[in-house]
KOLDRENTI-496704 format. One line per 8 residues: number of its first residue (from 1); their letters; for each residue x, y, z of C-alpha. Coordinates in nm, 3 decimals. Layout:
% KOLDRENTI-496704
NUM> a> X,Y,Z; ... $
//
This chain:
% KOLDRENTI-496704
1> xxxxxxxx> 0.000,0.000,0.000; 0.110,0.387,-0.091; 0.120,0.652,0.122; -0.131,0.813,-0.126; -0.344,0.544,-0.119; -0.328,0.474,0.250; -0.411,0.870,0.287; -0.722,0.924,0.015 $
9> xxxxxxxx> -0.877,0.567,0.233; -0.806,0.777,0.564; -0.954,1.138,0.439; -1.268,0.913,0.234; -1.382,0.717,0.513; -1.374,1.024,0.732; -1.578,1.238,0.480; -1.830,0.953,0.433 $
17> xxxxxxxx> -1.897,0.864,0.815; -1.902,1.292,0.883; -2.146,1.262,0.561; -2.350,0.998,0.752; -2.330,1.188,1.074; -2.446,1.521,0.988; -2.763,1.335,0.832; -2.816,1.118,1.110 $
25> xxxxxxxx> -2.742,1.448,1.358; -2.967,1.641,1.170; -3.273,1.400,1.146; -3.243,1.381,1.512; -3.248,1.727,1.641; -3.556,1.773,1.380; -3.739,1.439,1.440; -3.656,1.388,1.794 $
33> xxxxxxxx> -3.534,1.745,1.982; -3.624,1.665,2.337; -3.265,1.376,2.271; -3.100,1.691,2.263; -3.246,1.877,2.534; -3.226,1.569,2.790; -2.864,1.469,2.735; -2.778,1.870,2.743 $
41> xxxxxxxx> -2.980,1.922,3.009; -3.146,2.252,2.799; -3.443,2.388,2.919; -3.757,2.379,2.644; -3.702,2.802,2.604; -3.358,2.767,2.540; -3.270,2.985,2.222; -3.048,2.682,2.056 $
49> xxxxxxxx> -3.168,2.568,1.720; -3.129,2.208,1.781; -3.164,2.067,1.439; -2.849,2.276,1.342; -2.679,2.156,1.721; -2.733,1.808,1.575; -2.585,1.910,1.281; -2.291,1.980,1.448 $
57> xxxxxxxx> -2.252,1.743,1.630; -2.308,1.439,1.390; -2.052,1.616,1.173; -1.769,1.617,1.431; -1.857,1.266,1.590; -1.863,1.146,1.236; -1.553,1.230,1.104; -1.395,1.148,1.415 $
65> xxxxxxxx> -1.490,0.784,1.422; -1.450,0.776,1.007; -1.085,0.906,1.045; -1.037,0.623,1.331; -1.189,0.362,1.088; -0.951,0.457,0.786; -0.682,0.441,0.997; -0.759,0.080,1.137 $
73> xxxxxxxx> -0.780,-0.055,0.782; -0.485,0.112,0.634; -0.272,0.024,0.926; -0.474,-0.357,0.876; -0.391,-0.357,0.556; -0.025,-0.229,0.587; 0.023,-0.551,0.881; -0.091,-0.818,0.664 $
81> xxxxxxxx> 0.094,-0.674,0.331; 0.413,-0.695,0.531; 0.300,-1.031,0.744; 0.233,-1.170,0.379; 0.545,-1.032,0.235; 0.749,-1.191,0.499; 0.645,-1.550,0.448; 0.703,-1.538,0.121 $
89> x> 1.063,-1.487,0.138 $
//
């Protein structure tokens, strides 16, 4: 595996699962506000648009867990490249 390639994996995963999070944040905080309000502990006056909270959230939380997931499969891959290499010697 490249560096390139072990990179674009890294940055694509984490684009995709911030892609998936900002949806999923989003569809919360619309469908389902009082989630927000209960783990934040917001009272129901409270001026925060929590659609666009979930928003935020689901894009951070996202990216952080699809940048953990690229880098457990490059650094998979990378192991069993060199594990495969090695026995072949």
């Amino acid at each position: 595996m490249t560096v390139l390639r072990g990179f674009l994996i890294t940055i694509s995963s984490g684009v995709a699962f911030g892609s998936f999070g900002a949806v999923a944040g989003y569809l919360l905080g619309s469908a389902a506000p009082d989630y927000y309000r209960t783990v934040f502990q917001l009272p129901p006056e409270s001026p925060i648009n929590l659609a666009q909270a979930g928003l935020g959230l689901g894009v951070t939380q996202g990216t952080a867990v699809g940048l953990f997931v690229g880098l457990v499969i490059v650094v998979t891959v990378a192991w069993y490249n060199s594990r495969t290499a090695a026995g072949s010697r």
